[in-house]
C-alpha positions as a Markdown table, in Angstrom:
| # | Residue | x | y | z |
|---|---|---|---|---|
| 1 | Unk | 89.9 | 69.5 | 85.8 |
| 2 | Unk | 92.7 | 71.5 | 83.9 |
| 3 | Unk | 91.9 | 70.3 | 81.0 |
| 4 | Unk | 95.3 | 72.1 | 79.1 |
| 5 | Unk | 97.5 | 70.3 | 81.0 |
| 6 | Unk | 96.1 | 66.3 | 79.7 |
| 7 | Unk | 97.1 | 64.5 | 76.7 |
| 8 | Unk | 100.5 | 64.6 | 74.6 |
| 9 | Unk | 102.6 | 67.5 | 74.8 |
| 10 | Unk | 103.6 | 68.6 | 71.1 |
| 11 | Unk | 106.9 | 67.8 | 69.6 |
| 12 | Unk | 108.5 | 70.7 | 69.8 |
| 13 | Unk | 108.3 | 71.0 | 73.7 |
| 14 | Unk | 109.6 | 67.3 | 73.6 |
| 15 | Unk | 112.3 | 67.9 | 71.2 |
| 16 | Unk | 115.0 | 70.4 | 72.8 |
| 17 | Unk | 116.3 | 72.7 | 70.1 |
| 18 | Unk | 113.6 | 71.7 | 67.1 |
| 19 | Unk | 111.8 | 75.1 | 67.0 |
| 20 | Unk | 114.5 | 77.1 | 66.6 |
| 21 | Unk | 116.3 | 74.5 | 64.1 |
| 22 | Unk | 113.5 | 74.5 | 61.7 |
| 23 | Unk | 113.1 | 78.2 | 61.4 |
| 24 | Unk | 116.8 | 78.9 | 61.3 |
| 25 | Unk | 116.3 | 76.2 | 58.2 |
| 26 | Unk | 113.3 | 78.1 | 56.8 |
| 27 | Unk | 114.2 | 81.5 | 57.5 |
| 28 | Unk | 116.4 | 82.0 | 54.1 |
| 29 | Unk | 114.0 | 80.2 | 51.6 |
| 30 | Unk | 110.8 | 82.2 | 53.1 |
| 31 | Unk | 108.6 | 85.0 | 51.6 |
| 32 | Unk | 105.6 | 86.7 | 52.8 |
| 33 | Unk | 102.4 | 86.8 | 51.1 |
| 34 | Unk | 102.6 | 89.5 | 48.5 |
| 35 | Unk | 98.9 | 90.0 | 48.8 |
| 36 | Unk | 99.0 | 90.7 | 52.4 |
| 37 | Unk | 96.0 | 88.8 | 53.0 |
| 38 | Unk | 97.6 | 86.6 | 55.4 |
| 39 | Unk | 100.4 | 86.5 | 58.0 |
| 40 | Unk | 101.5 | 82.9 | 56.8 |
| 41 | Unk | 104.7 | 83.4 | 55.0 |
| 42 | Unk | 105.4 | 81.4 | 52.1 |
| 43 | Unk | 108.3 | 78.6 | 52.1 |
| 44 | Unk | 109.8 | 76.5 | 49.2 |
| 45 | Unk | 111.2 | 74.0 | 51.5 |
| 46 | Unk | 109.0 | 70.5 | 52.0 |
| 47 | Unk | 108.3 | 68.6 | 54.9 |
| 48 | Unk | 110.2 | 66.0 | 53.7 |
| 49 | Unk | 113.6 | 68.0 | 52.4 |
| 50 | Unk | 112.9 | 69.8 | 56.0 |
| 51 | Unk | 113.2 | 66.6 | 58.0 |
| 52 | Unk | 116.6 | 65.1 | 55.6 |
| 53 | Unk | 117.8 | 69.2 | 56.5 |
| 54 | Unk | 117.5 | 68.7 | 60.1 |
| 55 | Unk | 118.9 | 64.9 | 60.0 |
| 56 | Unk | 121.9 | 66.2 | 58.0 |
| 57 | Unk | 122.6 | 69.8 | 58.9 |
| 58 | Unk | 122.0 | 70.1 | 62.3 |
| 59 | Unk | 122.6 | 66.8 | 63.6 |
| 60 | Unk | 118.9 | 65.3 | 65.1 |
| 61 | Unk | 119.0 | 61.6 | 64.9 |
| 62 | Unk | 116.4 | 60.1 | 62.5 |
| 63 | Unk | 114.6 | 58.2 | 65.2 |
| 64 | Unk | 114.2 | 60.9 | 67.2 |
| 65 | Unk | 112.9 | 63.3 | 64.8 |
| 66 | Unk | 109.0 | 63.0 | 63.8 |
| 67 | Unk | 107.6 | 61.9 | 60.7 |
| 68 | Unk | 107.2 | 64.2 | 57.8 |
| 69 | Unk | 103.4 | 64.9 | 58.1 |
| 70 | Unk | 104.0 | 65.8 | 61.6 |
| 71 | Unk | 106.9 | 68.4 | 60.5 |
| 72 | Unk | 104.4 | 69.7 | 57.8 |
| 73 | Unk | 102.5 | 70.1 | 60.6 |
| 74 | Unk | 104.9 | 71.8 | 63.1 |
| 75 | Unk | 105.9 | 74.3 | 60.2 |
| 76 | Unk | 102.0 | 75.5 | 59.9 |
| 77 | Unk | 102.2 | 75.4 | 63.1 |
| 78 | Unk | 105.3 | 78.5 | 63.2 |
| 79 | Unk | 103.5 | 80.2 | 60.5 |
| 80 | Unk | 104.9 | 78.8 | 57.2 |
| 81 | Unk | 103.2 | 77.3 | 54.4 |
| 82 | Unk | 103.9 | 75.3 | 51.3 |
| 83 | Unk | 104.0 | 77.7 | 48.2 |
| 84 | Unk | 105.1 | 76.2 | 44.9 |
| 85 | Unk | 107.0 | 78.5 | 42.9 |
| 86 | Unk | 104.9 | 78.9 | 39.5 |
| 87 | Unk | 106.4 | 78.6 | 36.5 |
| 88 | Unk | 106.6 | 81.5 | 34.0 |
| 89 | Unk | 104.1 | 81.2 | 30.8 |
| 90 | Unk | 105.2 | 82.2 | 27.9 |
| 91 | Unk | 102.8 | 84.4 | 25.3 |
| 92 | Unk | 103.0 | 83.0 | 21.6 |
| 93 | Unk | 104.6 | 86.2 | 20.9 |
| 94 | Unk | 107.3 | 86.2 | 23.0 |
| 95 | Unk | 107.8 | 82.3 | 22.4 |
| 96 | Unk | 108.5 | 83.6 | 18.4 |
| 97 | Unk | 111.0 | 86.2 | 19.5 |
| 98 | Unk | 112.7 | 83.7 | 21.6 |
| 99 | Unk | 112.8 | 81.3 | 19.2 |
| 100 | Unk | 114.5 | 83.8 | 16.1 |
| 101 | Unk | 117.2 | 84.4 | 18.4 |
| 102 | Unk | 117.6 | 80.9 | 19.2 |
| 103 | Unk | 117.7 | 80.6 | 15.1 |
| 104 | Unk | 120.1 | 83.8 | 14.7 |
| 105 | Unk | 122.4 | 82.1 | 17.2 |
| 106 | Unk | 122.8 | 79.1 | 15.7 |
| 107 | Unk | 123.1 | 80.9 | 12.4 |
| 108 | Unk | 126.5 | 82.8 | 14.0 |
């Protein structure tokens, strides 16, 4: 029966080296969950800039290397997930501060 040992084996048991490459890659642009709800830790990097990273920094040849979705899916996989960095919104208030300084500084 052993029904664990049938079917495709995953990429990353194929691939010698993968693993290790795509966390050393992930590793500096991670964070964990500030919340703590979770153990996933938060990366900036993309599936796709992930896969061009490992083509051009650590030397995997694009044929060999899997397609993007299946990255995306190796990094959830090791515990990291797509967070995009929010971008900071301005009150009205401090938009009209900002914006007599811009005016004083053109002024000078």
């Amino acid at each position: 029966d052993y029904y664990q040992g049938r079917g495709r084996k995953r990429t990353e048991d194929i691939l010698p080296g993968l693993k290790e490459a795509i966390i050393s890659l992930a590793e500096p642009v991670t964070q964990a969950d500030p919340a703590m709800k979770t153990s996933l830790a938060y990366t900036r990097i993309t599936a796709k800039a992930m896969r061009k990273a490992l083509i051009i920094d650590k030397g995997f040849s694009e044929y060999d290397l899997p397609t993007e979705c299946s990255i995306g899916n190796i990094m959830n996989r090791l515990g990291y997930s797509l967070k995009r960095v929010q971008k900071t919104n301005y009150s009205s208030r401090q938009l009209s501060v900002q914006n007599k300084i811009d005016s004083l500084m053109i002024l000078y």
